[in-house]
C-alpha positions in Angstrom: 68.7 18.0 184.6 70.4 19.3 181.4 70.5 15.9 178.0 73.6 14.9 177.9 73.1 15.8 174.2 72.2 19.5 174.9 75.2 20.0 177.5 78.5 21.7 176.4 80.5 18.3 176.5 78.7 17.2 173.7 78.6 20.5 172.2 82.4 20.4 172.4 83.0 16.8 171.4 80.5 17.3 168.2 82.6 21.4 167.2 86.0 19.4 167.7 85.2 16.3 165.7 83.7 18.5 162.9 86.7 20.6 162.6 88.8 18.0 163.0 87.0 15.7 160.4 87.5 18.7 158.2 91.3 19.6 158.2 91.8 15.7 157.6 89.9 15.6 154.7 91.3 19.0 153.5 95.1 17.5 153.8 94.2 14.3 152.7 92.7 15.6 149.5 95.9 18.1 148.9 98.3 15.2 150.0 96.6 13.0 147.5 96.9 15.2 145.0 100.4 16.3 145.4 101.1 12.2 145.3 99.7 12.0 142.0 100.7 15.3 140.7 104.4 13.9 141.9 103.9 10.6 140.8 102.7 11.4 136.6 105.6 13.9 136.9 108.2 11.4 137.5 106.4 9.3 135.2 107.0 11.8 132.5 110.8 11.8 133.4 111.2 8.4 133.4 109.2 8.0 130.0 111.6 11.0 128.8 114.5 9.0 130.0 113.7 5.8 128.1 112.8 7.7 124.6 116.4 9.6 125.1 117.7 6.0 125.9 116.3 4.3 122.7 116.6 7.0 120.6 120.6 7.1 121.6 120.6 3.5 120.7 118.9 3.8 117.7 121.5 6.8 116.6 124.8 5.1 117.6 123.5 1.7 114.9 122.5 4.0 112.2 126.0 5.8 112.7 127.6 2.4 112.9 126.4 1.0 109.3 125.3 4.2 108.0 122.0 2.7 107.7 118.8 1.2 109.1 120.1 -2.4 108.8 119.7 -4.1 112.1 117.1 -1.5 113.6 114.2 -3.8 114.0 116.2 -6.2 116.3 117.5 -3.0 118.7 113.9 -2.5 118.5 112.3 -5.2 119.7 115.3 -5.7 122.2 113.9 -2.7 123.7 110.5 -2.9 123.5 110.7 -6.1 125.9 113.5 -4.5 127.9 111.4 -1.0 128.2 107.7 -3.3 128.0 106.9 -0.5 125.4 105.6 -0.4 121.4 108.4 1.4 120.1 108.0 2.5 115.9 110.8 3.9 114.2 109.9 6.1 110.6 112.6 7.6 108.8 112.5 11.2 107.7 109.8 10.9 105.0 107.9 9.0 107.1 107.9 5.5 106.1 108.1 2.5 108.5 111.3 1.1 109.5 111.0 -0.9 112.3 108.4 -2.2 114.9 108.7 -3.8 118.1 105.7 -5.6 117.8 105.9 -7.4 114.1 103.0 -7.4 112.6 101.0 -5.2 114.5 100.0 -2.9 111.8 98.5 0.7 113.6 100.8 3.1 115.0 100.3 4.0 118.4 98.5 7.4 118.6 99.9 8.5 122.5 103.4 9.3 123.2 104.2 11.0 126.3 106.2 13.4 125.7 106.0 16.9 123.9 104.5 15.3 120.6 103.4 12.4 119.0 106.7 11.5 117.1 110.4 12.1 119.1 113.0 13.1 116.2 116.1 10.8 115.8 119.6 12.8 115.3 122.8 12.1 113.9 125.0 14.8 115.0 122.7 17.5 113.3 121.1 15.6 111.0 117.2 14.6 111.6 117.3 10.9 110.2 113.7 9.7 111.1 111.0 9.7 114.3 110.5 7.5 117.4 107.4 6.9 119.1 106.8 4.8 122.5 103.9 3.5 123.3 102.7 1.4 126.4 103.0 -2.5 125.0 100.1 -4.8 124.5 97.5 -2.3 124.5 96.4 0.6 122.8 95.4 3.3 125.6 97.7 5.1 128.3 98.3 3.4 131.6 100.5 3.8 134.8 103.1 1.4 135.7 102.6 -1.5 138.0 105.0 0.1 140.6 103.8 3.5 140.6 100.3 2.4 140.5 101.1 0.7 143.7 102.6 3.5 145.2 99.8 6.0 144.2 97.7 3.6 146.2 99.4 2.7 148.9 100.4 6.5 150.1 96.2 7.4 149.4 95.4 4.5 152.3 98.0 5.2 154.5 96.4 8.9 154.7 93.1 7.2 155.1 93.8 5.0 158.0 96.3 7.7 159.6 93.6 10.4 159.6 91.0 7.8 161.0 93.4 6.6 163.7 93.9 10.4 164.2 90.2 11.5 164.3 89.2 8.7 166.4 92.4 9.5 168.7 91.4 13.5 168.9 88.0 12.7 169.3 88.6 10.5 172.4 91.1 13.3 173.4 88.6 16.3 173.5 86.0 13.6 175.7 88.5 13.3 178.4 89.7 16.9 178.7 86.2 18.2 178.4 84.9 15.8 180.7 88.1 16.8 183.0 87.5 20.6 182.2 83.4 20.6 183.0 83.6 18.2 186.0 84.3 21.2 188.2 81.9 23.2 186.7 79.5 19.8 187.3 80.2 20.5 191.2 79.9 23.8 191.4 76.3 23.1 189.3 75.6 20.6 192.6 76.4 22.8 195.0 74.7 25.8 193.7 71.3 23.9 193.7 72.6 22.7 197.5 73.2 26.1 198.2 69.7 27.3 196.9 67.8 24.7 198.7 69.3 26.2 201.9 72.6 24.2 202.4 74.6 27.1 203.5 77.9 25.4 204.3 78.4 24.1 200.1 82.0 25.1 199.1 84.1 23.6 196.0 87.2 22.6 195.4 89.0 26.1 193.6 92.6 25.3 193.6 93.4 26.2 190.3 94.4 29.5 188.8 92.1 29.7 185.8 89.4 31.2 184.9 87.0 28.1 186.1 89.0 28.4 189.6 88.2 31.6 190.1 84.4 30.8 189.2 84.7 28.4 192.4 86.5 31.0 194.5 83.3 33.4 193.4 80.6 30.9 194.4 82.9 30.3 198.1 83.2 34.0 199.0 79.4 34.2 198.1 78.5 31.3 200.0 80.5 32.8 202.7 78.7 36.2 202.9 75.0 34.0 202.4 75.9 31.9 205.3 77.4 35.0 207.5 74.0 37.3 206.4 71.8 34.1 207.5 73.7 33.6 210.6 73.4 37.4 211.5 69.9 37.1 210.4 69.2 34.5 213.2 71.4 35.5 215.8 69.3 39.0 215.0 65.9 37.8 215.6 67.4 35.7 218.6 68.5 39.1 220.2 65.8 41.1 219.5 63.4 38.3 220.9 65.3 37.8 223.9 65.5 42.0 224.4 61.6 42.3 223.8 60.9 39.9 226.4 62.4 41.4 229.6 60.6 44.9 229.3 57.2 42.9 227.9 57.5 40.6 230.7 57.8 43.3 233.6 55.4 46.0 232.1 52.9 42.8 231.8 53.6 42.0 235.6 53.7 45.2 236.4 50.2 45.7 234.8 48.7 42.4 236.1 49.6 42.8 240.1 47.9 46.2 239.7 44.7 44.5 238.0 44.7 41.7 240.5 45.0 44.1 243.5 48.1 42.3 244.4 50.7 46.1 243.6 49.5 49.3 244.8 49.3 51.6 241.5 51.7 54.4 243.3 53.7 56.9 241.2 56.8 54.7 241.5 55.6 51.3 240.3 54.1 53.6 237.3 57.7 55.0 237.4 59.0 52.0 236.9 56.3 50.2 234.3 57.0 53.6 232.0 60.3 53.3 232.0 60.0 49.9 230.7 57.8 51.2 228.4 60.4 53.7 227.0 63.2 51.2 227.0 60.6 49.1 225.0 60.0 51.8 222.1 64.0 53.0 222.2 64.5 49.3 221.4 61.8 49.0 218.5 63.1 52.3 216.8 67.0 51.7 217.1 66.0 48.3 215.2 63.9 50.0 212.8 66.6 52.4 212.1 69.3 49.6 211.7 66.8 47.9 208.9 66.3 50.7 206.9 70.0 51.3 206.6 70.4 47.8 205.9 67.8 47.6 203.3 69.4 50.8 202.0 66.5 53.1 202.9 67.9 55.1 205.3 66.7 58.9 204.0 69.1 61.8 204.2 68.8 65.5 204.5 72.4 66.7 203.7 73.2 70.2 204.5 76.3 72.2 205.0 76.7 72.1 208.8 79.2 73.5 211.4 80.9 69.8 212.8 82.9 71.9 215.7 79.3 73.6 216.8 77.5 69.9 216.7 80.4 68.5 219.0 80.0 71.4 221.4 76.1 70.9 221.2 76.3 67.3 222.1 78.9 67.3 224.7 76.8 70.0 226.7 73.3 67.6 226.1 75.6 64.8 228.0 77.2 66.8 230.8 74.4 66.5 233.4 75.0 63.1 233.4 78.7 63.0 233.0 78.8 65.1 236.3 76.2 63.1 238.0 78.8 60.1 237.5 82.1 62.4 238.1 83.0 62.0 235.1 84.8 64.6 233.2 83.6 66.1 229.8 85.9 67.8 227.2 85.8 69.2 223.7 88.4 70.7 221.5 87.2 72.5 218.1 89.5 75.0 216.2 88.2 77.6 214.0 88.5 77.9 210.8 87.3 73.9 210.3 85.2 73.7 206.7 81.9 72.9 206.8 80.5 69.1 206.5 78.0 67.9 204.7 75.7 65.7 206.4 72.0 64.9 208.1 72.4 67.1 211.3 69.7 64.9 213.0 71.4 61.5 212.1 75.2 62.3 213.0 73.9 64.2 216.2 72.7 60.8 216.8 75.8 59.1 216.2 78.1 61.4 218.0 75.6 61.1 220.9 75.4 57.1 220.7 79.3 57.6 220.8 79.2 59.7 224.0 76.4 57.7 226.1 78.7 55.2 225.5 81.6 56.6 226.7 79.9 57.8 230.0 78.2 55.0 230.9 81.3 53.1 230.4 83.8 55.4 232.3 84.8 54.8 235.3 84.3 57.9 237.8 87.0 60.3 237.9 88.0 59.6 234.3 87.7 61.9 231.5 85.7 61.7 227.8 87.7 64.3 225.7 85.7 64.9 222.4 87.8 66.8 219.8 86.9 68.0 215.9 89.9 67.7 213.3 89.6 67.9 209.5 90.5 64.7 209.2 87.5 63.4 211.9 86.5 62.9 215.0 87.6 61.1 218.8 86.1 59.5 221.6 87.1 57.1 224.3 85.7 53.5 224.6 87.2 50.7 226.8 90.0 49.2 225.5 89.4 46.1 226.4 86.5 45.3 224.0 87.3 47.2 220.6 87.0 44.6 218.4 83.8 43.5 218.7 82.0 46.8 220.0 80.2 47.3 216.7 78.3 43.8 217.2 74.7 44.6 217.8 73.4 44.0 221.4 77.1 43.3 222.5 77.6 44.9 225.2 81.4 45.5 226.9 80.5 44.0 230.4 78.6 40.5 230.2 77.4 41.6 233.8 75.7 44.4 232.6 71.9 44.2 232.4 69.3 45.8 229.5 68.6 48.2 232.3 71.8 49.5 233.3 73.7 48.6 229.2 71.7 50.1 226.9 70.0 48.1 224.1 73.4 47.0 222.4 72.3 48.7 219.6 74.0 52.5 220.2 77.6 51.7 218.6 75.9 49.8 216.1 73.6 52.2 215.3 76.6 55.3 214.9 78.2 52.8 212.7 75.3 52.7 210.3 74.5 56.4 210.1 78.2 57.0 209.4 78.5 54.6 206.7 75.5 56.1 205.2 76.9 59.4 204.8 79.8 57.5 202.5 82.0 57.8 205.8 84.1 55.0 208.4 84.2 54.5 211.7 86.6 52.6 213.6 87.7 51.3 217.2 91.8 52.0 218.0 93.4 50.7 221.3 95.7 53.1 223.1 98.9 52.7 224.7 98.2 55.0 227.5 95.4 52.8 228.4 91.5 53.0 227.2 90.5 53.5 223.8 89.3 55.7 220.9 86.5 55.8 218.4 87.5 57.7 215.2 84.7 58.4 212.6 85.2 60.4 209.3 82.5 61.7 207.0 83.8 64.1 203.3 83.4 67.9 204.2 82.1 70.6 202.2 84.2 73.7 200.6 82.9 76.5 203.2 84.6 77.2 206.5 83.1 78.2 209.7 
């Protein structure tokens, strides 16, 4: 069971809040700084705007009486108006007035572009202003802007708090909603691993986590149809092993105990158990190889028409014995095919006992060679589940008179493994029609 610490949620939670925590300190510290930046700039214009004011003042009562009579008490008007130290020198420099009688040292900060602010009439310098803050000696920020300095720094403080906390409780829900499937399909893998074949998840949605679930179902679906094949398998072969076993060991006992003559036709018949027996074993052999991709090859460049012929002639003794009918068509000039002549002559002739055994008689099995493939009849009745192995097309049929059940399945295999198909069609006419195709070679015959 994976920590809760060491799982992606908090892996995800732990990237997001980091991240986040860092763009809101990296805009809180440029907001803050554009505040104050914004704030001692209009500081500076307002400071500008009082010096221009005074200084206007200042020059419209020297105009007036043509000298600096009555300047202190503009002065100190202002100085309580403006809550500044203002000190007014004429042009050499001396004292005139001071807002603040008495106090003897000139203020040594001016905001503005120099120390002292010149005082014009019309062109004609006349003296120097300075403004200082009142009461005390050293530069300070207004009461008002001070406030608002302050107040915009906490209000990004608690925003970006309310907003981390908010993102942060975000990204747990969305991850938790994003991982719970992921969660499930965890629990169903281990399910599925410990042999619960029938887990599937929820995958309705069309991301990339959805199509993880749809994954996992269509392999759950393939484990549980191998597993089911695998049983019903070992059911089938079991159940075909025990007929011939049981009457070979019959056989064999009521000639030990005296109570069956040994003649040649109860050895007859205990042999051909015997034979039906191995035929069994090796057709199941044959089909595990080429499940278990084993199944060796010895490709050649082979006639296909001349194999047909070859086959069909093997199987017409016992097509005539049956009156049954036996026809093959192959046109010259057909190119070559490259395949194991021992394995597809065992597919074509799986196809044909087939077809025989499974025509009525009076009927006819027409075998013909195109370049596109191959044709045989099969009853129509049963094509869609004539490749099951040990199906066979007429329930009433016993192992001795059907086969092992194991023929069509076999043709399939040995097809496939030459990288060809093989597949059952139904025919209007009535019966049906195996078609099997396997790549050619170049030459012609």
């Amino acid at each position: 069971m994976v920590r809760w610490f060491q799982g992606i949620q908090f892996r995800l939670i732990l990237g997001f809040t980091l991240a986040l925590g860092l763009a809101l300190a990296a805009v809180g510290v440029y907001t803050g700084y554009s505040a104050n930046r914004e704030v001692e700039q209009f500081s500076d214009r307002l400071e500008e705007a009082r010096a221009a004011r005074v200084e206007e003042m200042i020059s419209l009562a020297y105009t007036r009486n043509r000298d600096w009579s009555g300047i202190q008490g503009i002065v100190e008007r202002a100085g309580d108006l403006y809550d500044r130290r203002i000190v007014v020198r004429d042009a050499q420099g001396r004292l005139i007035a001071d807002s603040q009688a008495g106090y003897e040292r000139v203020p040594v900060v001016w905001r503005g572009t120099g120390r002292f602010r010149p005082i014009r009439t019309g062109n004609q310098e006349i003296g120097f202003l300075s403004l200082a803050p009142g009461q005390v000696e050293t530069e300070v920020a207004e009461p008002a802007i001070s406030r608002v300095v302050s107040s915009v720094n906490w209000a990004l403080v608690w925003a970006g708090l309310g907003a981390w906390i908010g993102g942060v409780l975000l990204v747990t829900m969305l991850s938790r909603r994003i991982l719970s499937p992921v969660r499930a399909l965890t629990g169903a893998a281990g399910r599925l691993g410990m042999g619960s074949l029938e887990e599937r998840v929820e995958a309705s949605s069309s991301d990339e986590i959805g199509q993880l679930g749809r994954t996992f179902n269509t392999m759950a679906d393939r484990l549980q149809t191998a597993e089911e094949q695998r049983v019903r398998l070992m059911s089938d072969v079991a159940h075909e092993l025990r007929t011939p076993l049981t009457n070979v060991r019959g056989y064999l006992e009521a000639m030990r105990d005296g109570v069956l003559t040994p003649t040649p036709a109860a050895i007859e018949v205990a042999h051909q158990q015997a034979m039906h027996l191995g035929r069994l074993v090796e057709d199941v052999g044959l089909i595990a190889q080429a499940d278990a991709g084993a199944l060796t090859l010895d490709l050649q460049e082979e006639s296909m028409g001349e194999l047909a012929k070859m086959s069909v002639e093997a199987f017409r003794p016992a097509a005539e014995g049956k009156g049954v009918a036996l026809r093959v068509e192959s046109p010259l000039g057909l190119p070559r095919t490259r395949m194991d002549r021992t394995r597809i002559s065992q597919a074509l002739g799986n196809l044909l006992d087939n077809a025989v055994r499974h025509t009525p008689e009076g009927g006819e099995v027409s075998v013909s060679v195109e370049a596109v493939g191959e044709s045989v009849r099969v009853p129509e009745e049963e094509v869609g589940q004539i490749f099951d192995r040990f199906y066979r097309v007429d329930p009433s049929r016993t192992r001795a008179t059907g086969g092992t059940g194991l023929g069509l399945t076999i043709a399939r295999q040995l097809v496939e493994a030459h990288g060809g198909s093989i597949r059952a069609e139904r025919r209007q006419e009535g019966g049906s029609r195996f078609v099997f195709e396997i790549p050619v070679g170049s030459e012609e015959d």
